[in-house]
KERO-979032 format. One record per residue: x, y, z of N, C-alpha, C, CB in turn; residue in three letters. Coordinates in steps of 0.02 Angstrom, whole numbers, plus 50000, padded with zeros to 5 digits. Glycine has a CB too. Layout:
KERO-979032
XYZXYZXYZXYZala ...
//
This chain:
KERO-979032
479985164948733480575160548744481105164148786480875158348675unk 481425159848830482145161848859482635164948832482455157148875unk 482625173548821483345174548797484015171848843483415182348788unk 484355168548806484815164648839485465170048871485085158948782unk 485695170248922486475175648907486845172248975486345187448916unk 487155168048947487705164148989488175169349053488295160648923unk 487985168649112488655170849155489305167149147488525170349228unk 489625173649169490485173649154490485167849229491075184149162unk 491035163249229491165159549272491695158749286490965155449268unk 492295156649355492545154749372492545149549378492595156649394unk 492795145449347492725135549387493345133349433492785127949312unk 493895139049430494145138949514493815136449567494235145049542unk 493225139849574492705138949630492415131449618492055145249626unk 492365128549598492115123549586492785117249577491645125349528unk 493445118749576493815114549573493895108049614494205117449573unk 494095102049590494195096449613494715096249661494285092649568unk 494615092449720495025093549785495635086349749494435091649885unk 495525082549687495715074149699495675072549629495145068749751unk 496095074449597496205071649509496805065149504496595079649452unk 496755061349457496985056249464497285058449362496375049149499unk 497615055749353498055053649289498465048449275498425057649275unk 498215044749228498825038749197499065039149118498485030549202unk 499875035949157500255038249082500435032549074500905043949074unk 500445031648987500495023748966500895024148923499905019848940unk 501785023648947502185026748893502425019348851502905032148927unk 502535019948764502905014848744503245017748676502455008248736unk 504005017948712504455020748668504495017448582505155019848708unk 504405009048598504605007148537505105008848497504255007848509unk 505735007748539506425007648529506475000348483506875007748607unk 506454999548422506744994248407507354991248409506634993948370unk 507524986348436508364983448434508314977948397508754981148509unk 508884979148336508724972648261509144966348331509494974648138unk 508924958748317508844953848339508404951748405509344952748338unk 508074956448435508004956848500507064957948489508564963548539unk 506864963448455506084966848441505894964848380506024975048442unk 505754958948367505264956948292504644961048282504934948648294unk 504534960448244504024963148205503174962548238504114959148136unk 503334955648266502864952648320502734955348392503084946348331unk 503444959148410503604960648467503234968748469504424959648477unk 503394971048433503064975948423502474976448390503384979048402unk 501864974148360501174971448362501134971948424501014964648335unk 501314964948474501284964748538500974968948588501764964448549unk 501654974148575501854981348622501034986048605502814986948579unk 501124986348540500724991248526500024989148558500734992648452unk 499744982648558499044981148554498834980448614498864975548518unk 499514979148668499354980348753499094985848775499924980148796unk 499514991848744499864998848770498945000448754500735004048712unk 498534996648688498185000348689497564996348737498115002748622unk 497444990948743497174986848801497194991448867497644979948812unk 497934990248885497874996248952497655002048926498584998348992unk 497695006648889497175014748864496425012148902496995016148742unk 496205007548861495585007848861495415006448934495295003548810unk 495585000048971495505000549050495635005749097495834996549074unk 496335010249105496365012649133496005021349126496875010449140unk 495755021549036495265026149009494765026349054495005024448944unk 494515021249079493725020549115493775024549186493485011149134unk 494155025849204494535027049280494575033149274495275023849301unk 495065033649231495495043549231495745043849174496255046149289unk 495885052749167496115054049091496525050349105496335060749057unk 496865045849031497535043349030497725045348943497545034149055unk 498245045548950499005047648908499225042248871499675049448958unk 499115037748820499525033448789499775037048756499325028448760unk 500605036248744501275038148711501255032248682501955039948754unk 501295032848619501745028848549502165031548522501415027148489unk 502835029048524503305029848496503725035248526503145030548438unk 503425035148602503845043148631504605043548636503635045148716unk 504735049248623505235053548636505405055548728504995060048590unk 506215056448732506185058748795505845067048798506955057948824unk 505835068548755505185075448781504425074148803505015080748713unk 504515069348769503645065148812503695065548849503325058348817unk 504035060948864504065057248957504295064849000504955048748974unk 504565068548987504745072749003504025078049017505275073948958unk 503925081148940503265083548954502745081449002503015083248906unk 502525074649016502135072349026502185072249126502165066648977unk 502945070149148503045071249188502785078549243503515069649169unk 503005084049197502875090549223502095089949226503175096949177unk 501815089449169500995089349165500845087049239500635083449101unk 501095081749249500855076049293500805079749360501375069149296unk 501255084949388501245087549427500875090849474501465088849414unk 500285090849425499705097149399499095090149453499525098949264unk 499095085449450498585082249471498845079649543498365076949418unk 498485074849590498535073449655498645067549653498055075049695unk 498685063849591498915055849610498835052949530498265050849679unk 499665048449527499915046849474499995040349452500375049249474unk 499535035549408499705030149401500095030349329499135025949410unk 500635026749341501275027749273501405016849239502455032649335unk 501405018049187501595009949132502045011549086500925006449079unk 502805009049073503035010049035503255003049012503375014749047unk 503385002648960503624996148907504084999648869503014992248853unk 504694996048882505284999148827505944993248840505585009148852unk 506724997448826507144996348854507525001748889507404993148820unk 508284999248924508435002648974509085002048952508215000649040unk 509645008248974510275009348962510495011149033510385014548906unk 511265011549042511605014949070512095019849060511735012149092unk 512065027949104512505030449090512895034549146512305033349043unk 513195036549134513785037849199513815033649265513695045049229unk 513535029649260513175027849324512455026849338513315032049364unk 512155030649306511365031649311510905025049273511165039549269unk 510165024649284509885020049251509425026149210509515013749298unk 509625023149147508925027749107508765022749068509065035349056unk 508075025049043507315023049007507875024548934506345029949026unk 507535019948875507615022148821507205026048770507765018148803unk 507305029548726506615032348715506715030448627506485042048744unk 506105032448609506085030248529506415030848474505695032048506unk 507105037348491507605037948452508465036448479507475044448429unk 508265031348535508735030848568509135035848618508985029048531unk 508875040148621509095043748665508875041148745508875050448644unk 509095044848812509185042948881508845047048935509865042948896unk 508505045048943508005048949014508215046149059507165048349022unk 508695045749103509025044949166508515045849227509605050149170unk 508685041449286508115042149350508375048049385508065035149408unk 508805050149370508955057649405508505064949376509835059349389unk 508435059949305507905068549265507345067149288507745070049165unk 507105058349311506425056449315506095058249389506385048749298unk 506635059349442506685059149499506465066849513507365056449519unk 506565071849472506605079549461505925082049471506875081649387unk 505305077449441504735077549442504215073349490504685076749389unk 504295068849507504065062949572503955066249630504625057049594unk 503335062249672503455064049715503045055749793503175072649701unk 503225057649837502985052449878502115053749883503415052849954unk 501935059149879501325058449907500845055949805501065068049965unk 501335058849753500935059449681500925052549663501295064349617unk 501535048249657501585042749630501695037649669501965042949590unk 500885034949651500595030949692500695022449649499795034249704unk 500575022649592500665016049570501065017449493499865011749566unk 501495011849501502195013449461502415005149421502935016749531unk 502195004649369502664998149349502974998849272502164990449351unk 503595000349272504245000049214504554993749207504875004949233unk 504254992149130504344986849121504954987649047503594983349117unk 505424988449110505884990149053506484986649103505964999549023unk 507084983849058507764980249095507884983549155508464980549053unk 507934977749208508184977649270508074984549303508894975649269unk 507464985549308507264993849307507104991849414506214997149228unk 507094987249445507104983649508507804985749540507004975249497unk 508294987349497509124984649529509114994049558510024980949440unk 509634991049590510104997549607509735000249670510135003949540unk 509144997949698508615000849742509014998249802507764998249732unk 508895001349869508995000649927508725004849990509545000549922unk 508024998150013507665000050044508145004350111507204994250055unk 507775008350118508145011750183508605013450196508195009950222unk 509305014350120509685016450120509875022250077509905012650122unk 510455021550053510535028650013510595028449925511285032150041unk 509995031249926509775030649849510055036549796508935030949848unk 510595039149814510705046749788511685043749789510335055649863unk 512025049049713512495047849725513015052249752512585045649686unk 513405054549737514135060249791513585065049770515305062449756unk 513435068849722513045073349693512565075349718512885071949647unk 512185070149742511525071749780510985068649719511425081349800unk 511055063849663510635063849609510455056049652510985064849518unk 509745056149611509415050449611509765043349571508765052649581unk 509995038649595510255032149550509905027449535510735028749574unk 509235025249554509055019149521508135021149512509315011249577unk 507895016149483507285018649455506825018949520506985013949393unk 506835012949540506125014349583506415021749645505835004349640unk 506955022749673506915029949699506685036449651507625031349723unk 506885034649610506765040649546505895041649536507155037149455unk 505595034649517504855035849514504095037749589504745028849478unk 504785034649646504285035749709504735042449742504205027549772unk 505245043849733505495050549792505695046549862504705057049816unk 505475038549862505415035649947506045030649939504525030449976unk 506455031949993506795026850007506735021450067507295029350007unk 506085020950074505735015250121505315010550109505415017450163unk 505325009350044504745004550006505144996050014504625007649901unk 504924993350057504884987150079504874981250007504204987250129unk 505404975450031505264970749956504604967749967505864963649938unk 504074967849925503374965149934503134968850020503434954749930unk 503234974250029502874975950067502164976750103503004978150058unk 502014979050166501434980750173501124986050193501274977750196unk 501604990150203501444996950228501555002850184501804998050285unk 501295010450178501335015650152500935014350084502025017750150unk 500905020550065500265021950003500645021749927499835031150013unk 501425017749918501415017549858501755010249831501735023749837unk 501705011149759501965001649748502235004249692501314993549734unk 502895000849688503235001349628503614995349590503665005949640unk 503204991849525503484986849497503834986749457503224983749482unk 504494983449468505154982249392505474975749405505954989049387unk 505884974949363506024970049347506884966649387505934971349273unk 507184962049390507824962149409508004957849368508014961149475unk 508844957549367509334955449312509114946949316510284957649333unk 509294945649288509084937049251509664933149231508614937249173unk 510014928649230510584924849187510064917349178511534923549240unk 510524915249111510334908449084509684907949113510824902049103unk 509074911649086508404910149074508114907249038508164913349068unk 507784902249042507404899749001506804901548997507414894649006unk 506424901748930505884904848917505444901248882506004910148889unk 504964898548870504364893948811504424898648745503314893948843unk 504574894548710504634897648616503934896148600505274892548547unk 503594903148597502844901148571502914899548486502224908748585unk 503474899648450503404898148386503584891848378503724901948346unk 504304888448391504374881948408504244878248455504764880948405unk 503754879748503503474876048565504004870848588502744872048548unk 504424875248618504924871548658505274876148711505454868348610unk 505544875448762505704877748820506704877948796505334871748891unk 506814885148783507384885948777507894892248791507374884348727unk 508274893348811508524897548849508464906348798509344893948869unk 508544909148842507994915348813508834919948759507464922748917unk 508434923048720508864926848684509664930548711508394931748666unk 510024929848695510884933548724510834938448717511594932448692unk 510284943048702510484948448676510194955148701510394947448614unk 510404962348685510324968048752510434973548716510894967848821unk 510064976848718510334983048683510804988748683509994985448679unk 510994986348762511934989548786512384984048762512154990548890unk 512834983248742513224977348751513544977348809513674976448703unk 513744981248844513864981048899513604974948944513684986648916unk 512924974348944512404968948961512314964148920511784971148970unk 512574960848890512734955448856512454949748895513454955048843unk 512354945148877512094939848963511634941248999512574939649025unk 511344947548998511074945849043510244950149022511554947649110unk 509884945749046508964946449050508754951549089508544940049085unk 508554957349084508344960549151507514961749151508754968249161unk 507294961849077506464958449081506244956349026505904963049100unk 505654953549020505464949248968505144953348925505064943648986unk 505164949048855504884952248798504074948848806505354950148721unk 503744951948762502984951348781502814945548747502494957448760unk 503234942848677503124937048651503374931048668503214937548603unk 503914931648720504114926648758503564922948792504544929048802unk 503754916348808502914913248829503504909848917502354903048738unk 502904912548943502994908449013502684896949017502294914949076unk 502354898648992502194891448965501714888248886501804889049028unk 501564882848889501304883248824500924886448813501124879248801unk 500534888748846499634894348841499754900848852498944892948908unk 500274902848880500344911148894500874915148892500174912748951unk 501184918548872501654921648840501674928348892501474922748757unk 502034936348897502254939248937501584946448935503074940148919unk 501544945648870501014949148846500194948248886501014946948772unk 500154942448897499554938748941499664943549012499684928548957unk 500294943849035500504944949103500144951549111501324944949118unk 500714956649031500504962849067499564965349082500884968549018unk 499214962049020498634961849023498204959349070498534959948983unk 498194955549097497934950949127498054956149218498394942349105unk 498534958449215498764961549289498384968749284499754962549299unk 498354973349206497884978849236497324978349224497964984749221unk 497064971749180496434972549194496134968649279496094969449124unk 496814965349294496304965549346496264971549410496384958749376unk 496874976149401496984981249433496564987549431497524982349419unk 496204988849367495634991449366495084989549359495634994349340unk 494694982249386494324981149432494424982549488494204976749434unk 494844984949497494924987349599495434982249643493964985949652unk 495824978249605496174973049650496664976749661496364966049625unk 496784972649724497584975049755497974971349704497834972149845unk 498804975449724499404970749667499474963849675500204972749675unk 499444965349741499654958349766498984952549732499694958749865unk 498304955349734497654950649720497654948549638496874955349740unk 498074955349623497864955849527498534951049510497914966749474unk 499104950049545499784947449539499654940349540500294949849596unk 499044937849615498924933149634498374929049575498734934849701unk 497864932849567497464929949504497794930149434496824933949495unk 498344934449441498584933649348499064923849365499554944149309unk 499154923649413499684918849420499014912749422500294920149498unk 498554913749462497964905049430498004906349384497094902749440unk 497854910449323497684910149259498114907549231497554915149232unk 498924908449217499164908349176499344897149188499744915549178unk 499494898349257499654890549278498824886349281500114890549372unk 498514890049279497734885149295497754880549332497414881449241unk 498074884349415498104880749471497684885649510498834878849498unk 497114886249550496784888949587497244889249657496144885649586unk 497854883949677498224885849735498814887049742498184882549773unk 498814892649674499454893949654499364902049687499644892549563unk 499884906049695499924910949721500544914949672500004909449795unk 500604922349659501054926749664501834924649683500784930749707unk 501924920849743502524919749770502674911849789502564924249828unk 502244909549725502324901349742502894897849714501724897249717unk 503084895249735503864889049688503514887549631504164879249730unk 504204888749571503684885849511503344894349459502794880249569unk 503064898149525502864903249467503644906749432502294910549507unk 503814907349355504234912449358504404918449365504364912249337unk 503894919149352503834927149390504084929549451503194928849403unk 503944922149520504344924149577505144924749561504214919049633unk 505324932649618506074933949629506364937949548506514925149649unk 506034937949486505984941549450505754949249434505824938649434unk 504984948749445504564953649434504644956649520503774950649401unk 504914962249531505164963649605504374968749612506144968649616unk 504294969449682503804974749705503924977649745503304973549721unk 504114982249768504494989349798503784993149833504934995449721unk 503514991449906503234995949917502664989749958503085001349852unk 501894995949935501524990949994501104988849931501044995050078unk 501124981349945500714977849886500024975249883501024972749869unk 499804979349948498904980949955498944986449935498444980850029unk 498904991049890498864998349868498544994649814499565003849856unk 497954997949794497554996749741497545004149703496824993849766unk 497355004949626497255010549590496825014649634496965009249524unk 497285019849630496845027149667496185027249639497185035449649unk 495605027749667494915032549662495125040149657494395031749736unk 494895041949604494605047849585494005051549618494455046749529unk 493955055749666493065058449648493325065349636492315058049724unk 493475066549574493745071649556493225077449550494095070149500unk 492945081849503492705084649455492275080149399493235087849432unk 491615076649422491355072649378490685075649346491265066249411unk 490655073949279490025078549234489785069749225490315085249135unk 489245075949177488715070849156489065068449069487755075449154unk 489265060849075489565060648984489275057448951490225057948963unk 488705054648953488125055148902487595053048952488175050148828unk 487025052548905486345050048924486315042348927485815052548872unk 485975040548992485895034949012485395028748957485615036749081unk 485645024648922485175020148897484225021248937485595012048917unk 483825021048884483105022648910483015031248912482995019148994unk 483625033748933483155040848957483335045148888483465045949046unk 482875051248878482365052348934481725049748922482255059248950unk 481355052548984480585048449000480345053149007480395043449060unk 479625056748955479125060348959478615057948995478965061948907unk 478245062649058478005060749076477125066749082478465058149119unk 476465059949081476045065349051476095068849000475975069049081unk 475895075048984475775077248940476595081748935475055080348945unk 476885082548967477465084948964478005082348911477665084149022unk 478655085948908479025079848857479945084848861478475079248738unk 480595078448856481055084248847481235084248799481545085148879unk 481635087548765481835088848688482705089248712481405097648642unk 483175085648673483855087748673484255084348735483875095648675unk 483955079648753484465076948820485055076848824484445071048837unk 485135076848763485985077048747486455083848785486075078348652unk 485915089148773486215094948810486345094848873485875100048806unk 486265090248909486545092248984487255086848996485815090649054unk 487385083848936488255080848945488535087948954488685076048864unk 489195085348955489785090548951490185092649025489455097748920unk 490745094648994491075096749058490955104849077491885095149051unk 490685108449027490695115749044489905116449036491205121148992unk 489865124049034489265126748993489475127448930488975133249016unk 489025125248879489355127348815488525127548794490045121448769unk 488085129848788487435131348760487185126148717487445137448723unk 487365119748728487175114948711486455113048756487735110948712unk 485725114848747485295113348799484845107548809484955117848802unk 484865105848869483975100448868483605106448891483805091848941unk 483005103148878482445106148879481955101548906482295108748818unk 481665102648952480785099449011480355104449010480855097949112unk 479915101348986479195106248989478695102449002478975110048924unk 478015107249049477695102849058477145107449093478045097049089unk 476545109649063476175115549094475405109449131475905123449013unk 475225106049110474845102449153474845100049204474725099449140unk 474475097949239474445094249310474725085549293473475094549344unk 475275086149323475575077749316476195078549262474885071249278unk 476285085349223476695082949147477515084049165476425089349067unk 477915081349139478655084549158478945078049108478965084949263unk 479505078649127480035074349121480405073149156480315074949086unk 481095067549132481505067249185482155063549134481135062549259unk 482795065849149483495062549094483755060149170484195069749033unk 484115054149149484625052249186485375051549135484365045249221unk 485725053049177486395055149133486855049749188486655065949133unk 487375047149119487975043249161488555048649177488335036349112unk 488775046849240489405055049248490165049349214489615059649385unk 490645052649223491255050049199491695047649223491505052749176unk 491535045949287491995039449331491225041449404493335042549363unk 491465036649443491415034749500491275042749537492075030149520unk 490765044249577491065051749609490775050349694490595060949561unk 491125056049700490585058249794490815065549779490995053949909unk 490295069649829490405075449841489805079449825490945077049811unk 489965085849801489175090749797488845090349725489325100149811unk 488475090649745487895089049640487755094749616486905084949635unk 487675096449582487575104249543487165102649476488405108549519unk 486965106349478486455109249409486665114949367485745112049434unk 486675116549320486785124449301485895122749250487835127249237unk 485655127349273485045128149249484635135849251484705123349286unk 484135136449190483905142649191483265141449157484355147849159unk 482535144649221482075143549210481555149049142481935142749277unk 481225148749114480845154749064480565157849114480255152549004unk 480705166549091480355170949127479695168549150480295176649091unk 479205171049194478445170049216478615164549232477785170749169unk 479075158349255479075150549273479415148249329479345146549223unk 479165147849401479735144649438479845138649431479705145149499unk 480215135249381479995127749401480505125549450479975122149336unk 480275119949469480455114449535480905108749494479595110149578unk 481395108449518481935101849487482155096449543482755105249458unk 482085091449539482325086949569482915082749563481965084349571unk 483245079349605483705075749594484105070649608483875077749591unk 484065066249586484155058249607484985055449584483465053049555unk 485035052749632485835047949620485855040049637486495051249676unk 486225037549598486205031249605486975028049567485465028849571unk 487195022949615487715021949570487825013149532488375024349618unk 486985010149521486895006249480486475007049431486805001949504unk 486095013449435485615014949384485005012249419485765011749310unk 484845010149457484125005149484483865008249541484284996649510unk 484325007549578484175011749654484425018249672484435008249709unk 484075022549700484135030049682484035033249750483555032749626unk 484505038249767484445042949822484225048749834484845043849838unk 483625051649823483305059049833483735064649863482695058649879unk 484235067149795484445071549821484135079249850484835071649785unk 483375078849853482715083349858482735088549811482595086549927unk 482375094349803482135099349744482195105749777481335098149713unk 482435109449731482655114949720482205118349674483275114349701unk 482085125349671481595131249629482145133049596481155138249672unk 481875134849522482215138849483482075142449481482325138349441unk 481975149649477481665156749470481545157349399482145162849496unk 481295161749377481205160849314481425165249306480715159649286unk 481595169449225481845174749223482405179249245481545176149231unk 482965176949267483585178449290484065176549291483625178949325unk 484065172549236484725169649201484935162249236485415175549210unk 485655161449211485885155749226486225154149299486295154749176unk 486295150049340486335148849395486485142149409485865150949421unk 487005140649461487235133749492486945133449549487965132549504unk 486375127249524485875125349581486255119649630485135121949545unk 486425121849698486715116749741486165108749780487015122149803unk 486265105049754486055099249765486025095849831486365096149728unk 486695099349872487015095849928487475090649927486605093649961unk 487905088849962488245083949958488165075149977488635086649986unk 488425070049920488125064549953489075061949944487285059549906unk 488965058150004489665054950023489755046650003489755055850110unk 489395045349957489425037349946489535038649881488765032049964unk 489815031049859489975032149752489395034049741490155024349687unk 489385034249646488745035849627489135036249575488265041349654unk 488735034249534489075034149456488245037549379489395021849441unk 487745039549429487255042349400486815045949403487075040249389unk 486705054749378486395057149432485485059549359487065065549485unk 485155060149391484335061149369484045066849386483855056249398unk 483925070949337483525077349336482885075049319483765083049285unk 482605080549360481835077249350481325084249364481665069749419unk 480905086849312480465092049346479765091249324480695099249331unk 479205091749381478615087749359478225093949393478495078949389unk 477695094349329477155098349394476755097149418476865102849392unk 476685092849483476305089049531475715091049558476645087949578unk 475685096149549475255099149600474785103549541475735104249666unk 474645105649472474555108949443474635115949444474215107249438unk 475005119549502475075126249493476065126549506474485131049559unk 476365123849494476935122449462477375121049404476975120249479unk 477085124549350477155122149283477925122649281476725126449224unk 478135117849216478875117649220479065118649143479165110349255unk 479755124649131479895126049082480615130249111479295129249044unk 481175124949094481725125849099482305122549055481755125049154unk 482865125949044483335123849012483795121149065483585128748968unk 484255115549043484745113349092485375113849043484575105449126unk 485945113549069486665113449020486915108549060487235120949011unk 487005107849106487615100849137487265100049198488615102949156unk 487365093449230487285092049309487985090549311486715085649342unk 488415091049349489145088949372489205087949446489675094249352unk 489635084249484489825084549554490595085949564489625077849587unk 490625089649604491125092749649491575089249701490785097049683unk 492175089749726492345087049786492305091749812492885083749799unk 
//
């Protein structure tokens, strides 16, 4: 048998050129007359709706109940990656002048602290769905006050003071909300159309609406909660804002020639969009492993067979192993593994063959599971430990890659351990 003895590694060398992160903050600031009990159910059961969609994509961050050290923490973290999709649900205060976020003990995260961390090229898709978090912006003008500080949210979350109203140009989009008077809103409890709650958690803002609560209903069938849902799931299918803005708006009216910016939707001149509103959720081809085994595999083939498929998930080496063996003419196996988003770039193996064994590994990609690209075969040496077998690079998605070692020829026998296949940018 293989005495096993893991090399020391760097995964510097192997680092991702293109990481993506989303943060899904929800303070759950309660304000007595304003956040029922319902309202918060609501909050919570979205916040976790979006987890799970925007989960499929990239690590993401749901905050319950955060603190401004969250948002804070989370901010710096954020720094750390190449592109930032950010959701917040809360309310909003003012202070000295400034617009800040509220956070779960009432305290104030101001767009000047938020602004500290942002940047034009990181934060790419942005929607704060918190009061009149839209105002105070001015495309192409001066977003900073005597001080030099950041004053209103969307400068604070993009760094850009050129983001166009419903734009079409540049790589970022930023959605909030603007101030509201004498709104009317659909009472999903008394099903009647009546002017929306007086009430604000500044008094200062007394009068006035700057965004909707999630149990508020836009008409009899759909309420605000529908909105936020309905917009990322269609945003992580891959739609633009403008497409996911445009399809949440048939749905909710069940008019197929209704649009985003049609008379009639309320949402138009409300829900503001700051930026270019063809920007769809960043792609990732970050750093992608194998995160489990593909339904069906593995497949013994001939007299061969693998043991442990499970061992070649993971993001590291951790001596978790598969195992292919196969000393006859025709015998081997083969695992196909699902990786953990979408990838392109170089394929890798870390694999180590048993002394006296060169075996031959092959390797296939595909990013429906059906149709498959010969990434061709590589020798393992036998007897010389562990090693990152280079695959080559393939430049199209792929969401699945297939180890495979067979001994075809009968003087190729195969007896190797694998720990991970992963791809590279």
């Amino acid at each position: 048998m293989l005495a096993l003895s893991f090399v020391s590694l760097s995964f510097g060398n192997f680092a991702s050129a293109y990481y993506v992160v989303a943060d899904n903050f929800l303070p759950n600031n309660k304000v007595d007359g304003l956040d029922t009990d319902k309202e918060v159910q609501l909050s919570e059961g979205i916040a976790a709706y979006i987890h799970s969609e925007l989960s499929k994509l990239y690590p993401t961050r749901t905050r319950y109940n955060c603190t401004k050290n969250t948002y804070t923490d989370d901010l710096i973290e954020a720094q750390g990656y190449d592109k930032v999709v950010t959701f917040s649900k809360g309310h909003r205060s003012r202070v000295d002048g400034h617009y800040a976020l509220v956070d779960k003990v009432g305290a104030n995260l101001t767009d000047h602290e938020i602004f500290l961390y942002t940047s034009t090229s990181r934060n790419v898709v942005t929607f704060i769905w918190h009061c009149a978090t839209a105002d105070g912006y001015m495309p192409n003008g001066i977003n900073i006050n005597g001080t030099g500080h950041a004053i209103n949210m969307p400068y604070a979350w993009t760094s850009a003071n050129n983001l166009a109203n419903y734009g079409t140009s540049g790589s970022q989009v930023y959605l909030g909300w603007t101030t509201k008077y004498n709104l009317t809103i659909y009472n999903m409890t008394s099903h009647q159309y009546e002017p929306a709650p007086n009430v604000h958690p500044n008094p200062q803002f007394a009068g006035i609406i700057g965004s909707p609560q999630y149990e508020w209903g836009i008409n009899p069938n759909y309420d605000y909660a529908q909105v936020a849902k309905l917009f990322w799931m269609f945003m992580a299918q891959g739609y633009t804002v403008k497409d996911a803005l445009d399809a949440t708006t048939i749905i909710i009216y069940n008019n197929a020639l209704m649009s985003f910016t049609s008379n009639g939707n309320v949402l138009k001149d409300w829900l503001i969009v700051y930026g270019n509103r063809n920007v769809k959720l960043p792609a990732d081809y970050g750093h992608r492993y194998v995160s489990k085994v593909a339904p069906g595999s593995p497949t013994h083939i001939g007299s061969g067979y693998v043991s442990n498929a499970n061992g070649i998930t993971g993001r590291y080496p951790d001596g978790n192993l598969a195992f292919i063996y196969g000393i006859n003419s025709g015998a081997g196996g083969h695992i196909v593994g699902e990786l953990n988003g979408v990838a392109r770039g170089t394929v890798w193996v870390y694999a180590a063959s048993v002394h006296g064994y060169n075996t031959r590994i092959q390797v296939f990609v595909s990013n429906d599971g059906v149709n498959w690209v010969s990434m061709g075969s590589r020798t393992v040496q036998g007897g010389v430990g562990w090693r990152w077998v280079d695959f080559g690079v393939y430049n199209n998605d792929f969401k699945y890659i297939g180890v495979a070692a067979i001994n075809q020829y009968g003087n190729e026998p195969v007896n190797v351990y694998i720990d991970l296949a992963d791809v590279t940018r």
